[in-house]
Backbone as a ProteinNet text record, in pm:
[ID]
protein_1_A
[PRIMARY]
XXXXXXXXXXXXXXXXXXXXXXXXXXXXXXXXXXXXXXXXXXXXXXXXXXXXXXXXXXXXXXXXXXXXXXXXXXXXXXXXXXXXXXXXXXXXXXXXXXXXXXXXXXXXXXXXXXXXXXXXXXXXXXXXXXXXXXXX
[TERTIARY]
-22579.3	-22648.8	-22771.3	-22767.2	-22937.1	-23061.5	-23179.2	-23290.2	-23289	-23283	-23292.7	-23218.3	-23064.9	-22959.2	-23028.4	-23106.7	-23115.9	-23269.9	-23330.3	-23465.7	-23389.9	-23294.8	-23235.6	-23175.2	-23079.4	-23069.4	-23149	-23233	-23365.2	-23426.5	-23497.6	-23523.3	-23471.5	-23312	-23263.4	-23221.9	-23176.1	-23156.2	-23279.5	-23402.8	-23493.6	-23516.1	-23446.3	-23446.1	-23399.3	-23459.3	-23395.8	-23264.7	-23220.7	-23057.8	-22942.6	-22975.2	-22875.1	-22854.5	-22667.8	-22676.4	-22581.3	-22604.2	-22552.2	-22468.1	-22335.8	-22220.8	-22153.7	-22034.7	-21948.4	-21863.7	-21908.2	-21787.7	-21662.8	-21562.3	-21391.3	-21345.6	-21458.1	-21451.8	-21522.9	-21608.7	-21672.3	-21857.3	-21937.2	-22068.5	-22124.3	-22226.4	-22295.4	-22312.5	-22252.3	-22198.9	-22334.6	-22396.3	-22507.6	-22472.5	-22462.7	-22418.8	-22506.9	-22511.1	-22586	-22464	-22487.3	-22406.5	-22219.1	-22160.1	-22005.5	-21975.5	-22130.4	-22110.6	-22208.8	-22103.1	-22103.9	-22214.2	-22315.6	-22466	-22445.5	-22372.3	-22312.2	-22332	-22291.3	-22266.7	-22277.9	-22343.6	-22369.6	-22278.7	-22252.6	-22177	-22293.5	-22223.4	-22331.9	-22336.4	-22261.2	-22326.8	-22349.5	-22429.1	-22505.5	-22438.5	-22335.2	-22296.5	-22286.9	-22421.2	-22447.2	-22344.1	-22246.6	-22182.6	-22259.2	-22260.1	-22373	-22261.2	-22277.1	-22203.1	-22318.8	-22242	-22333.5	-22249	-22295.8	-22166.1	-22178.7	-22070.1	-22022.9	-22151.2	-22207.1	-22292	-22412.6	-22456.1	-22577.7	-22575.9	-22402.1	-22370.7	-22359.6	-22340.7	-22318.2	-22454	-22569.1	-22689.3	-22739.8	-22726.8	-22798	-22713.2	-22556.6	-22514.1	-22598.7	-22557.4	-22644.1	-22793.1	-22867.7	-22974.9	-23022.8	-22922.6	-22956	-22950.4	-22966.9	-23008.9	-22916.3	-22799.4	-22664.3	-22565.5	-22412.9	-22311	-22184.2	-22108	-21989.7	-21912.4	-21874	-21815.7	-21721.2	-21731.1	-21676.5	-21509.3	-21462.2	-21324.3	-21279.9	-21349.2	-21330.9	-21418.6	-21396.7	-21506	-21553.4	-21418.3	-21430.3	-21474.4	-21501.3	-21554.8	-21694.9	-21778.2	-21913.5	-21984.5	-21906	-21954.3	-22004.4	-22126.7	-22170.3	-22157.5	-22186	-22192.2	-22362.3	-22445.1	-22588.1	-22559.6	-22594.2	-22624.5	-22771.7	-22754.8	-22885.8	-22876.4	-22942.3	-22956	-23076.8	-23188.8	-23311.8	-23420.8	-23507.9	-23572.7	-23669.6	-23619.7	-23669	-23565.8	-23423.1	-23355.6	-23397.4	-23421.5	-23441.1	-23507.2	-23618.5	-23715.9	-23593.6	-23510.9	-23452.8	-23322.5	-23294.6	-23141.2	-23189.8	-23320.2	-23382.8	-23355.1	-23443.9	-23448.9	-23327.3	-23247.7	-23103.5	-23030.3	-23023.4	-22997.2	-23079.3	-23263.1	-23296.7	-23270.8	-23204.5	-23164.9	-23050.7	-22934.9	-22799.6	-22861.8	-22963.9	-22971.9	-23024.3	-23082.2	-23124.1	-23068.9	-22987.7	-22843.6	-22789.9	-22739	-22636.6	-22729.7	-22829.3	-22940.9	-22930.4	-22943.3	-22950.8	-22798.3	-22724.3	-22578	-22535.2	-22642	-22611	-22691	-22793.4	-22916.2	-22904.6	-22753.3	-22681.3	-22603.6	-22605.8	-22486.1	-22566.8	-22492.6	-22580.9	-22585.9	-22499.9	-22555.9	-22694	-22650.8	-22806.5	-22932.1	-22939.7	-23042.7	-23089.8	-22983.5	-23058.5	-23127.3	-23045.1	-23096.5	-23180.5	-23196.9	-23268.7	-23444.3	-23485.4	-23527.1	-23681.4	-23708.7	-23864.3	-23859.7	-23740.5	-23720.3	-23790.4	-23873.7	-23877.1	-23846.2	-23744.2	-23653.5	-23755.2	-23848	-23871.9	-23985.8	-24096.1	-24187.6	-24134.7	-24023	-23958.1	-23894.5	-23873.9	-23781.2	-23921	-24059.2	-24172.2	-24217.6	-24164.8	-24221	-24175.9	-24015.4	-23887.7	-23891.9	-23994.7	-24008.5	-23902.8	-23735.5	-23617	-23724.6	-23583	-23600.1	-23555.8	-23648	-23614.9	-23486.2	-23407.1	-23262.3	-23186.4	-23245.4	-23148.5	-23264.8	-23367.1	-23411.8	-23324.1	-23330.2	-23217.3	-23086.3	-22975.9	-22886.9	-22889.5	-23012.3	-23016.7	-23055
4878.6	4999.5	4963.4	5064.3	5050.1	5067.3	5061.6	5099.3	5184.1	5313.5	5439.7	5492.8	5483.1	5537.4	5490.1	5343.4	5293.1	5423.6	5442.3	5510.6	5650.4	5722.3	5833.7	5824.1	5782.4	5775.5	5751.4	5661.7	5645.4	5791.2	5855.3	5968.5	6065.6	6083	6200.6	6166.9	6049.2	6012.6	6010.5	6058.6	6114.4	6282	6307.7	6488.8	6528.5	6659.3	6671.1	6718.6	6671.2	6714.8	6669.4	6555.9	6541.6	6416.9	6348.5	6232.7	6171.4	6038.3	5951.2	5821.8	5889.9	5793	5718.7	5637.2	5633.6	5757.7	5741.6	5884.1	5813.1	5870	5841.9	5770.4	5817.4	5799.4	5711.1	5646.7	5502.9	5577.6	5522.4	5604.5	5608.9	5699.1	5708.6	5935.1	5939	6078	6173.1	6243.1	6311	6460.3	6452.8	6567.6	6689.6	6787.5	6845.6	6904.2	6871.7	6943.2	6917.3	7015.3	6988.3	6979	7035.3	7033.8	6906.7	6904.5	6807.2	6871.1	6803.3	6892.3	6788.2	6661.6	6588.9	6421.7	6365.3	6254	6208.3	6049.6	5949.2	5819.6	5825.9	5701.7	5561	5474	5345.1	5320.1	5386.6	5374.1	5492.6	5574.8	5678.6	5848.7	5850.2	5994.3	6011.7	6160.9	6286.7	6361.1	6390.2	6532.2	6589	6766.7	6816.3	6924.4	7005	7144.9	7185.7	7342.2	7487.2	7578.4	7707.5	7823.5	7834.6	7940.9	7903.3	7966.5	8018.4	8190.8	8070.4	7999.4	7899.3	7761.7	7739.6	7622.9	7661.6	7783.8	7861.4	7871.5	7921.3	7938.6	7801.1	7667.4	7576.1	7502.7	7563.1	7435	7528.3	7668.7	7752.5	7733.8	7671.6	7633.9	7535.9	7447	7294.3	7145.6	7212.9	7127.5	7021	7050.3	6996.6	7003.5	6930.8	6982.8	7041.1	7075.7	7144.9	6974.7	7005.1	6886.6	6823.8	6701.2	6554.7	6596.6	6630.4	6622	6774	6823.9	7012.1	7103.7	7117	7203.6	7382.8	7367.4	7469.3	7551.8	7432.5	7399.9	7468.9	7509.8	7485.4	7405.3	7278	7094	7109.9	7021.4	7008.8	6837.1	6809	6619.6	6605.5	6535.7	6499.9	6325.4	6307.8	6127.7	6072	5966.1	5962.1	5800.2	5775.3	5648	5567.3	5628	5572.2	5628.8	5585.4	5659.7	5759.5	5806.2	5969.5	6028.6	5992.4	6114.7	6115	6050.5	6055	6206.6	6234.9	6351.2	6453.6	6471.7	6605	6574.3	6450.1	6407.7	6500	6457.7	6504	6670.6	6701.5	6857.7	6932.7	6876.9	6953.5	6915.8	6776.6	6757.6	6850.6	6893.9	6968.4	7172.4	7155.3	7272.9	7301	7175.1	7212.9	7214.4	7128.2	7147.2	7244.6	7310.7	7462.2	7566.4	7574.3	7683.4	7647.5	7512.8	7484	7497.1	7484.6	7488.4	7691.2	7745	7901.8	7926.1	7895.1	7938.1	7887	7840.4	7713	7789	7904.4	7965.5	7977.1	8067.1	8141.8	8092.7	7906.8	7864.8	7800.4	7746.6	7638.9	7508.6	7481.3	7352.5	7347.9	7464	7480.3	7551.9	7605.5	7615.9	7510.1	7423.6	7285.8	7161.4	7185.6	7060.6	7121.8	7225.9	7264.2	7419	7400	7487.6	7452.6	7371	7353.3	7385.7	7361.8	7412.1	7570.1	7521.7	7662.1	7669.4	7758.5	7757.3	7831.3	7940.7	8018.8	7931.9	7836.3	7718.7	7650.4	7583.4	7483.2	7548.4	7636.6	7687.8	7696.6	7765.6	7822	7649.1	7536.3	7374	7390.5	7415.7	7343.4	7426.4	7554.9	7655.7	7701.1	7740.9	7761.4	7873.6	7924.2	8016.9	8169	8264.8	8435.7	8436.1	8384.3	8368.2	8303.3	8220.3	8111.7	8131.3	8168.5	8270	8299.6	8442.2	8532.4	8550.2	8407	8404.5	8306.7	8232.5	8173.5	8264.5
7676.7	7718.9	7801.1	7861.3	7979.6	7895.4	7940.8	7869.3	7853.9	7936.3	7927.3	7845.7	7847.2	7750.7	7601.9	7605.7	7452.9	7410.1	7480.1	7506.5	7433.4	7492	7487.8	7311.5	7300.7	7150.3	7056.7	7101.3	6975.4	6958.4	7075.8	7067.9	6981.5	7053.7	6961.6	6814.6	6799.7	6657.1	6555.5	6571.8	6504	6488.8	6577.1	6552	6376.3	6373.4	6247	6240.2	6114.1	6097.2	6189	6299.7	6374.5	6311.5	6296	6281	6412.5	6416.7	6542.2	6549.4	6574.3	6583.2	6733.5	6656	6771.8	6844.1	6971.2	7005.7	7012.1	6999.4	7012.1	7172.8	7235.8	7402.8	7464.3	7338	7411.4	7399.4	7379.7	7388.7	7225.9	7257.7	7132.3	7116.6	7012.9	6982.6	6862.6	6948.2	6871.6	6779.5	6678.2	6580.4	6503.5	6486.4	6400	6308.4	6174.6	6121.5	6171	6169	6188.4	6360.7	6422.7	6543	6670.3	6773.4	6850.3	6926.8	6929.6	7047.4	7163.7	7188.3	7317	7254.2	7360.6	7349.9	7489.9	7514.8	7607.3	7653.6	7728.2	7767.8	7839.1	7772.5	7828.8	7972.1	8052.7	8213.8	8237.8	8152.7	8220.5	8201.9	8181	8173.3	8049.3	8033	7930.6	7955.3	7860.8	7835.7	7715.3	7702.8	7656.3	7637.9	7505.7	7434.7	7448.7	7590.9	7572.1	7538.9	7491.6	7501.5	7661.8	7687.8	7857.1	7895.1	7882.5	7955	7982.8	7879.3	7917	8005.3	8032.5	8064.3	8228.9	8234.9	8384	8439.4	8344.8	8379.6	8458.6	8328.3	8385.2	8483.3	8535.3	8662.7	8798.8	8760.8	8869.8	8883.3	8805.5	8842.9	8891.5	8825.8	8913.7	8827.8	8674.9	8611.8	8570.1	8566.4	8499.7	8601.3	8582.2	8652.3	8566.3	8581.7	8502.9	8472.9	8369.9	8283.3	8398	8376.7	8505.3	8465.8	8366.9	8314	8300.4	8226.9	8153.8	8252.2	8352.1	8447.4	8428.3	8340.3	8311.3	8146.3	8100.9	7968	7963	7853.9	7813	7816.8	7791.2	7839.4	7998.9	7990	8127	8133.5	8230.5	8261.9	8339.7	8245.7	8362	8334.4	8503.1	8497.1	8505.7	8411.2	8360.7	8470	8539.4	8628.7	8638.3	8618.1	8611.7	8502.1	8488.9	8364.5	8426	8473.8	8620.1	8546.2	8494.7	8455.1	8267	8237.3	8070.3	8049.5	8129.1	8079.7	8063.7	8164.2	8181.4	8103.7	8010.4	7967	7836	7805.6	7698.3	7669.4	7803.1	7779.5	7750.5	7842.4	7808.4	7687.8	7603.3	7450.5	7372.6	7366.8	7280.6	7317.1	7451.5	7443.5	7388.5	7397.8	7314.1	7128.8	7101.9	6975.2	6920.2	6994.4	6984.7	6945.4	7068.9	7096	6977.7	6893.8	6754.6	6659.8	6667.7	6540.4	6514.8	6644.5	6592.4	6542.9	6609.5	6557.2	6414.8	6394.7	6227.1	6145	6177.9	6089.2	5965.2	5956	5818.1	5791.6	5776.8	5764.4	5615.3	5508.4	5438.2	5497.3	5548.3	5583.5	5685.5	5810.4	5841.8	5827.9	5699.1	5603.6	5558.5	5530.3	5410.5	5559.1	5666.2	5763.8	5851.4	5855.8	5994.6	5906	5771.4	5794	5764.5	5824.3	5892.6	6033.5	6140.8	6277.5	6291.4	6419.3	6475	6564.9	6601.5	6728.8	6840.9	6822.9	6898.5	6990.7	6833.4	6930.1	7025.3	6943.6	7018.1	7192.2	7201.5	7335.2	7393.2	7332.6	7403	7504.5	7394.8	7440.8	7582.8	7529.6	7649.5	7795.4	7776.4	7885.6	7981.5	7910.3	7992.9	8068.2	8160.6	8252.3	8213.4	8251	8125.7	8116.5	8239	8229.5	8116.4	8090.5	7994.4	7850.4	7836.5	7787.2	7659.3	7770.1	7724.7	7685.8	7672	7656.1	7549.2	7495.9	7385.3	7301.6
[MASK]
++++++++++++++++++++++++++++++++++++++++++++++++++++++++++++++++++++++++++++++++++++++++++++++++++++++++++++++++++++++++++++++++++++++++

């Protein structure tokens, strides 16, 4: 792995409630709960779980691209190449953990892992756009 990719997992593998495996596909696979919030490949490609409505928001904005394989997926693909892309590999992992952390609220499992999270601080940090906002 690159520095950056190693930079990138250390990071998220301290979030709460996520744990961090092998993906099936080669990479390192970031989890909350039963769900997949994305996974990294060691030369650089982030795939990232949005629901579609947020995954549309952020290729139309700029931030992401529609999944390298599933384009038509919720999965987006960002390449992480220099440590210029880490800031934003970031932002878009704590926005998928967001989006799965609220959909997990009324779940028990994410009651028991996620309930010091505040989703509403945390998005106020990540400053989306009223657009994407609004669809989280």
């Amino acid at each position: 792995m690159t520095a950056e990719i190693d930079a990138l997992v250390a990071d998220v593998s301290e979030w709460d409630g996520v744990g961090v495996g092998e993906h099936r596909f080669g990479g390192t696979e970031f989890t909350l709960g039963p769900r997949e919030i994305g996974h990294v490949h060691e030369w650089g490609i982030l795939d990232i779980a949005f629901p579609r409505r947020v995954r549309d928001e952020l290729v139309a904005a700029g931030r992401t691209e529609p999944h390298h394989i599933y384009p038509e997926s919720g999965w987006t693909t960002f390449h992480v190449g220099d440590s210029d892309d880490v800031a934003d590999a970031r932002w878009l992992l704590r926005l998928s953990y967001l989006s799965h952390a609220t959909a997990m609220a009324n779940t028990a499992a994410g009651e028991d892992a996620l309930s010091d999270l505040d989703v509403d601080a945390e998005l106020d940090a990540l400053d989306p756009s009223d657009e994407l906002r609004a669809l989280l």
